[in-house]
N, C-alpha and C positions, 0 to 999 in steps of 0.2 A: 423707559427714560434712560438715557444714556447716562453715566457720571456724571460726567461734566454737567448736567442740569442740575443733579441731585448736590454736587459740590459750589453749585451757584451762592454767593457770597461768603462761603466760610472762608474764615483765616487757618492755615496748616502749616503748618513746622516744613514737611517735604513729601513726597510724593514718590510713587513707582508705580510701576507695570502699566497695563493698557486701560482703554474706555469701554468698561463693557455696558451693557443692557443692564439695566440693577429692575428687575420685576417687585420686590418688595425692599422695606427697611426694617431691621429687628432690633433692639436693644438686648433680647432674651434668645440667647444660643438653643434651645429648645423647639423655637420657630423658626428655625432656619430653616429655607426651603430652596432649591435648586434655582439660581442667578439673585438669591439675597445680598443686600448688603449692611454686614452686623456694625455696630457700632459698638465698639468696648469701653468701657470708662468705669474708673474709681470711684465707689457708693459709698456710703457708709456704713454698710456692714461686709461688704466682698468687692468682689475687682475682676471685672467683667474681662477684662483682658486673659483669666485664667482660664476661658470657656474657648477660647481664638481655636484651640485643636479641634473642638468638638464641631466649628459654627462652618470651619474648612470641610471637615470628613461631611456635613451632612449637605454642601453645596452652595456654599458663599461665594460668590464671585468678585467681593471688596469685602473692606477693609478698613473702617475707620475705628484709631486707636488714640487714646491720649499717653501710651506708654512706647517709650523710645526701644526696650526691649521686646514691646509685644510688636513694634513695624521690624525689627529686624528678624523676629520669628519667621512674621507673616512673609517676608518680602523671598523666606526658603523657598515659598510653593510657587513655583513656577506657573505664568500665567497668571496670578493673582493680582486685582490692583488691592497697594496699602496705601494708607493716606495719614500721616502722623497731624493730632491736631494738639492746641495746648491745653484746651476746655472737650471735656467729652460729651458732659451735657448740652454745652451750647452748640456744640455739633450735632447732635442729635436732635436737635429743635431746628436746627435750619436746614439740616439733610430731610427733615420730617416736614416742613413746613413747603419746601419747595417740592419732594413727592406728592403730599398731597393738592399740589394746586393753592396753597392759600388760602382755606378755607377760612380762619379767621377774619380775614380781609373782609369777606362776605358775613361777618355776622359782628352786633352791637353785642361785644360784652360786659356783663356785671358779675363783678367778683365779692366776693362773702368772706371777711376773713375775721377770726376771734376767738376766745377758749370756748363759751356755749351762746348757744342763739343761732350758728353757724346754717345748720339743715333747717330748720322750721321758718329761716328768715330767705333761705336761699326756694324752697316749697313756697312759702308765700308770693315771691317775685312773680315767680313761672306762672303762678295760678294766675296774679294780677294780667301778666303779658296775654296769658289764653284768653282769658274770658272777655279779651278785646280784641280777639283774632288772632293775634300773632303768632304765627309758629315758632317752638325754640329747643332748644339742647341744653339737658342738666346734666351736671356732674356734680355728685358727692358723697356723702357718706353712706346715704343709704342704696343708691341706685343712681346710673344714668336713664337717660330720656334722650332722643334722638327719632325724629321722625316715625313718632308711635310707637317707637319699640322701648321695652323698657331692657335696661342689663344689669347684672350683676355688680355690685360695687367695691372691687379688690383694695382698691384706696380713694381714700377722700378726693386727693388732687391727684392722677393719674400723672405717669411720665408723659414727658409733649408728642411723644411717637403715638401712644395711645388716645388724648387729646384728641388731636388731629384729626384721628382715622376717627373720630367720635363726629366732631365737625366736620369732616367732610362728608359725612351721612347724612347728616343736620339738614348741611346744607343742600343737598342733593334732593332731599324730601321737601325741602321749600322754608326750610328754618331761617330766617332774618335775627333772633334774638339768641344770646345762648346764657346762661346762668349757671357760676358754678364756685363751690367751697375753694375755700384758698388757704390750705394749711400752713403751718409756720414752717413744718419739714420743707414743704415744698417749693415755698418761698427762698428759704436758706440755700437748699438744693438746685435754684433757681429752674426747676420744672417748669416756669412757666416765663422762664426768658423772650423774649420778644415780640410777647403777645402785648397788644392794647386793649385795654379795660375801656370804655368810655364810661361806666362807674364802678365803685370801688364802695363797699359801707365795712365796717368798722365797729364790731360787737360789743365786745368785753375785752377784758384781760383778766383771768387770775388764774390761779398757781397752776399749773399743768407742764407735761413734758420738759420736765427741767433735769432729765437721764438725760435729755440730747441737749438742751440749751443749756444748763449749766447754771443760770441766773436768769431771775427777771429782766433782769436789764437786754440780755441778748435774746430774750424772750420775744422781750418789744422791740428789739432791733429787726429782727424778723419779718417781725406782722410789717413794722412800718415802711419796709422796701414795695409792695405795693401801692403806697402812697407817693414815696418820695422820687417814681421813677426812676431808681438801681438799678433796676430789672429792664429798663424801656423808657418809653413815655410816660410820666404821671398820668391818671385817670382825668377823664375830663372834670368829674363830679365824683367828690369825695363825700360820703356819709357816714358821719361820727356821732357815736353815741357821747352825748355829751352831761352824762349823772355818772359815764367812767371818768375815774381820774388817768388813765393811758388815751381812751379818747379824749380830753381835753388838751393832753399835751402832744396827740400828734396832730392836733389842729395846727400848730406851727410847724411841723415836716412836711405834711402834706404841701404839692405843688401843683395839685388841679387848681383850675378855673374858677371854680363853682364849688362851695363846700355848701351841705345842707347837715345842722347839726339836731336832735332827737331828744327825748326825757319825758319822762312822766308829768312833769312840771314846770318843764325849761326847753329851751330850745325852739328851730325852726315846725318841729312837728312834735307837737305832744298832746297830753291827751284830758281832755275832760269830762265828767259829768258820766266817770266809772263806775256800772257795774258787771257783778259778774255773779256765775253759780258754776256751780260742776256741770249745764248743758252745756255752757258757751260765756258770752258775756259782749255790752255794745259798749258806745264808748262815743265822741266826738272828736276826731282829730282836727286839729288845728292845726293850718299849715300857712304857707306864704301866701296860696289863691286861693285861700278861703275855710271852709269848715264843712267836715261831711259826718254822718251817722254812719258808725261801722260796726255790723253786725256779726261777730263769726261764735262759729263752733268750738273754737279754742279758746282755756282762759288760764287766769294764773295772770300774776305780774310779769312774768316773765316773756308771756305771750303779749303782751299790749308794746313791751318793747321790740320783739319781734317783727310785729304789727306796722310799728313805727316806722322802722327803718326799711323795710320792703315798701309801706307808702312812699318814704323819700324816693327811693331810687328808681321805684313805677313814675313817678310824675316827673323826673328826672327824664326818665325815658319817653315822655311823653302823653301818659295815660292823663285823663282826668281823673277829677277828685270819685265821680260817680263808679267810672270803672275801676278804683282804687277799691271802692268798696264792693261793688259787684264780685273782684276775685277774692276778696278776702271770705265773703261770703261764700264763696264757690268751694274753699280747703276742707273736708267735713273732719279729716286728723292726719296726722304726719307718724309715719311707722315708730313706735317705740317714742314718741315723746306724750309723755303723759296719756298714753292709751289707755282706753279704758278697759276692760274685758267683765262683760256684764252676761252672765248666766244666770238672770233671775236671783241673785243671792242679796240680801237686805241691807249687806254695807257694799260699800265701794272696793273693787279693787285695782288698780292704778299700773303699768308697767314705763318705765321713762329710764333714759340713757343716762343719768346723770353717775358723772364718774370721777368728780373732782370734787373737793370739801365745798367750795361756792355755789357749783350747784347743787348738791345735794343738799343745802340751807337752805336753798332756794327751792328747792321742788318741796320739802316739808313745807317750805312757808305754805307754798300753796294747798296742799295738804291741809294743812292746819287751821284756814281759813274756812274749808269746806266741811269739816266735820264741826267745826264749833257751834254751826248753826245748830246743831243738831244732838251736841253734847257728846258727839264721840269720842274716838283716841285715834292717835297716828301708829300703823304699827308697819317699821321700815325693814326691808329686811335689804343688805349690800352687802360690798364683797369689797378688795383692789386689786387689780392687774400685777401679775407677776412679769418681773424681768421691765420693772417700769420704774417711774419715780418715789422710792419707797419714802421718801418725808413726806407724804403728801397722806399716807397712813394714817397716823394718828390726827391726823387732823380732821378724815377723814370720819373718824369716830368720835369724835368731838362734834362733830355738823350733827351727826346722827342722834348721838347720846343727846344734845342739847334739846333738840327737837321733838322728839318723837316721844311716844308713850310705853313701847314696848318696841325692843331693836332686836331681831335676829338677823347675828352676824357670818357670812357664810364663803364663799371662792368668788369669784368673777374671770378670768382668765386665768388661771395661776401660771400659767405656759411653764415656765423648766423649772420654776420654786416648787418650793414647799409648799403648801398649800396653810396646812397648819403653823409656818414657821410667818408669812407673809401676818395670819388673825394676831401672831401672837405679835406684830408689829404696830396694831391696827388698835389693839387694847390698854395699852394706856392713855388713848385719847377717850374712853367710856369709863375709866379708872374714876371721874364724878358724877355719874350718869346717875340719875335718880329713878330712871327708868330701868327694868329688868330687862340683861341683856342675856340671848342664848347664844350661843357657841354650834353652831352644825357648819362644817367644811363641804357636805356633802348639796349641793345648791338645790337639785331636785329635791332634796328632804327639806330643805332649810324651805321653802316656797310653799309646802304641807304644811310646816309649824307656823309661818308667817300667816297661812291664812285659816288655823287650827284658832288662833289666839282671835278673831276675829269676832265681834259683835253687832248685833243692829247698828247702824249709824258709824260704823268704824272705817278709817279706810286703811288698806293695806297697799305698800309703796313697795315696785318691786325692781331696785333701781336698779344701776352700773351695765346695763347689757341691751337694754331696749329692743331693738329692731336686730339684733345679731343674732342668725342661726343655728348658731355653733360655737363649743367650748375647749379651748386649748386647755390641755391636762397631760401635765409629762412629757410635750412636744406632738400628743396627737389632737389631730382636734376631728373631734366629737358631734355629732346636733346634738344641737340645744337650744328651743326655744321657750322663754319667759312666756311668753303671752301662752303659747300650746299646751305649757303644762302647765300653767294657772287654769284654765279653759278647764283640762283634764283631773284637775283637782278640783273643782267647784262643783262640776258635773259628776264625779263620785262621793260630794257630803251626804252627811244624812239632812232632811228637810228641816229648815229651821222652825222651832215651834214656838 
C-alpha cells in the first residue's frame, strides 16, 4: 500500500519527501523491516522519536513523528517520507486501521473494563458467543484468541497497531465477534481510539494504579471514557454493575442506547436461589426475558458477578437465555483466578491473581466460606508489586491479617525495589492481625511454609500472581509459576496420616 492510503484520514502538521510502498507499520524500532513505516510518539515512560536513527539504519521508508525535532531529523535522509502529526497515538490507530483493511468494521465488539472481574467476565463472554457458534477474537490479560490460535499476552489492552493485526487474523479465520479487557492505561492512553464497542460492561472500581492516576477521581475518569464516547462513539449497550458505587454514577456519563444494569440483589440481571461449594455452584438469573438455571464450574461471590454481567452483554448481543447458560456451563476455570491445584492432598490449595486490598478481601471471603463448612482455617500467603502503587501496601495487609488464619508474607514482582524494604511497607497494615504472620521474601520458600502450615480441611490461598510465569527481581525477570511450584511442592510432602 502506497502512503497516501496508509495516511488516509489523519490530520498532520506537514509533510515531505515521496509516496513510497509502506509493506508494514511498526510502533517498536526493533521491527523495523526494509519499506516499514515507524510511527514515533511520546509514551509514558520514553519517546519513541529517540529510536528514529535506529528505525532509518534498519530500512524504514516513512516516517510518522509527533515531534517537530524528530521530522526535522528525519527529513536529513534523503528519500525518506516524514509526516509531522500533533497526536502520535491517534496516528498510529488510523495508519494501523487503514493497513489493516478495517478489520474492526467487520467484527461486533465487547469491551470489559474495571479494577477485578476484568479476565473471568471477558472468558465468560467468549465462551457464551462459542458455545452458539460464533467465532471470535480475545484480548487480555491472560492470552489473546484469534482464529484458534491462542498467543501470549504482553499487555491487557495491546497498542491499536497490535490490535489490529490481532483482528485482522480474527477476521480472516471467520471471527464475527471479538471480546476484549479494556485497561484504564489504555483508555487514558487512548490505545483504543477509534474503535466502536457495540457493548461496553463496567466491573468494579477500587483502589489500584494510582502510581499512574494519581486519584480515584482520575481513576474513574479513565474507565468512564469508554462509556462517555471521548474516545469515539459511546457503546451501543452499556453494562453497569450496579451494587458499585462508580457503577451507579457512571450510569449518568454513560451515552449508549441501551444500559443493562447487574447485582446480586438488584438490578436488570441478578441472581437467586444461590448455591455454591468449592466444585462450582448454580444459581437462577433473572433478567428482562425471563429466568434461566445457571450451572457453572466457578464459584465464589465474586463469580456469580462475573456471571452476571457476561449474561448481560451475551443477550445484548443476541444469545438466549438457554445459550447464556450453555456457555457459562462450557468455562471449566479461567487461568490463575481462583484455580485449583489438587494433588490428592486433604485440604484445598487455591492460586488466584488477586493483587489489590479489595480483592484479596474478596478472594478470602471466598475462602472462608468454603473451609467453614468444614471447620478449617484460611492460610494466605501475598506479596505487592515493586515500583507500583505503594499506599495500597498496608492496606494490603490489613485485607489479609483481617481474614485469614495464618498469613505468610512474601515478594510478588518486586521489579527495582527492595524486596524486603516493599514487606517492611506492607507490615503495619498486620500490626492488629490476630493471626500469626511469617515474614519469608524468598516466594518459592514462602509457597513451602504456606502449605507446610496446612491441615485436613484447610485452604491455602496463593494470591497476587495467578496465571503469570514469571518473576521481576532486580530488573530480570525470572519463571516463575504459582500453580508449578505448588504442584511440585505437594507432590514432594510426606503422606498425610
Amino acid at each position: 500500500m502506497h502512503l497516501d492510503g496508509v495516511l488516509y484520514g489523519v490530520d498532520f502538521v506537514r509533510r515531505a519527501g515521496p509516496n513510497p510502498v509502506v509493506t508494514r507499520v511498526e510502533y517498536d524500532s526493533r521491527r523495523i523491516r526494509e519499506g516499514s513505516l515507524f510511527v514515533a510518539f511520546r509514551g509514558g515512560t520514553t519517546d519513541g522519536n529517540r529510536f528514529l536513527p535506529q528505525a532509518v539504519a534498519q530500512g524504514a521508508r516513512a516516517i510518522v513523528t509527533d515531534s517537530a525535532a524528530g521530522f526535522a531529523a528525519a527529513t536529513a535522509h534523503l528519500g525518506l517520507a516524514v509526516v509531522e502529526v500533533t497526536h502520535g497515538r491517534r496516528a498510529l490507530a488510523a495508519v494501523s486501521a487503514n493497513f489493516f483493511a478495517h478489520p474492526d468494521a467487520q467484527l461486533k465488539l465487547s469491551g470489559v473494563t474495571g479494577t477485578n472481574g476484568k479476565t473471568t467476565t471477558a472468558f465468560l463472554l467468549e465462551a457464551m458467543l462459542r458455545s452458539c457458534g460464533r467465532k471470535t477474537v480475545l484480548a487480555g490479560t491472560i492470552e489473546y484468541h484469534a482464529a484458534g490460535r491462542v498467543f501470549p499476552a504482553p499487555h491487557t489492552t495491546p497498542e491499536s497497531r497490535d490490535l489490529l493485526e490481532l483482528f485482522r487474523e480474527g477476521v480472516d479465520g471467520g471471527a464475527t465477534e471479538a471480546v476484549m479487557e479494556v485497561s484504564s492505561h489504555a483508555l487514558d492512553q487512548e490505545r483504543i481510539a477509534g474503535l466502536h464497542f457495540d457493548v461496553a460492561i463496567f466491573t468494579n472500581l477500587t483502589r489500584d494504579h494510582l502510581d499512574y492516576h494519581g486519584t480515584m477521581e482520575n481513576y474513574f475518569s479513565a474507565k468512564s471514557k469508554l462509556f462517555d464516547g471521548s474516545l469515539g462513539t459511546p457503546p451501543r449497550v452499556a453494562i453497569l454493575n450496579q451494587d458499585d458505587a462508580y457503577g451507579a454514577t457512571l450510569k449518568s456519563h454513560t451515552r449508549s442506547s441501551l444500559i443493562y444494569t447487574y447485582g446480586l440483589h438488584q438490578g436488570d440481571f441478578r441472581a437467586e436461589k444461590l448455591q455454591m461449594n468449592p466444585a462450582g455452584m448454580h444459581f437462577v438469573m433473572v433478567t428482562p426475558f425471563g429466568e434461566a438455571p445457571v450451572a457453572t464450574r466457578l464459584t465464589g461471590g465474586v463469580n456469580v458477578y462475573n456471571l452476571l454481567a457476561a449474561g448481560a452483554a451475551a443477550s445484548a448481543r443476541g444469545l438466549t437465555l438457554e445459550q447464556v447458560a450453555q456457555g457459562a456451563a462450557s468455562l471449566d476455570f479461567v487461568p490463575g483466578r481462583f484455580q485449583s491445584v489438587d494433588c490428592g492432598q486433604d485440604f484445598a490449595v487455591v492460586v488466584d491473581y488477586a493483587h489489590t486490598d479489595d480483592a484479596l478481601r474478596n478472594i478470602i471471603a471466598v475462602a472462608r466460606e468454603f473451609v467453614s463448612r468444614r471447620g478449617g482455617r484460611v492460610i494466605t500467603m501475598f506479596g505487592c508489586g515493586g515500583d507500583r502503587d505503594r499506599t495500597k501496601r498496608p492496606l494490603m495487609g490489613r485485607a489479609a491479617g483481617a481474614g485469614s488464619d495464618v498469613v505468610v508474607l512474601t515478594s510478588d514482582n518486586p521489579r527495582g525495589e527492595d524486596p524486603l524494604a516493599i514487606i517492611d511497607e506492607v507490615l503495619p497494615g498486620l500490626s492488629d492481625a490476630s493471626a500469626p504472620v511469617i515474614v519469608e521474601p524468598d516466594r518459592r520458600h514462602a509457597i513451602e511454609l504456606a502449605i507446610a502450615q496446612a491441615r485436613p480441611g484447610d485452604l491455602v490461598l496463593l494470591a497476587g500472581k495467578g496465571h503469570e510465569k514469571t518473576q521481576t527481581i532486580n530488573g530480570q525477570v525470572i519463571p516463575f509459576d504459582d500453580v508449578a511450584i505448588a504442584e511440585q511442592v505437594l507432590r514432594g510432602r510426606e503422606p498425610s496420616r
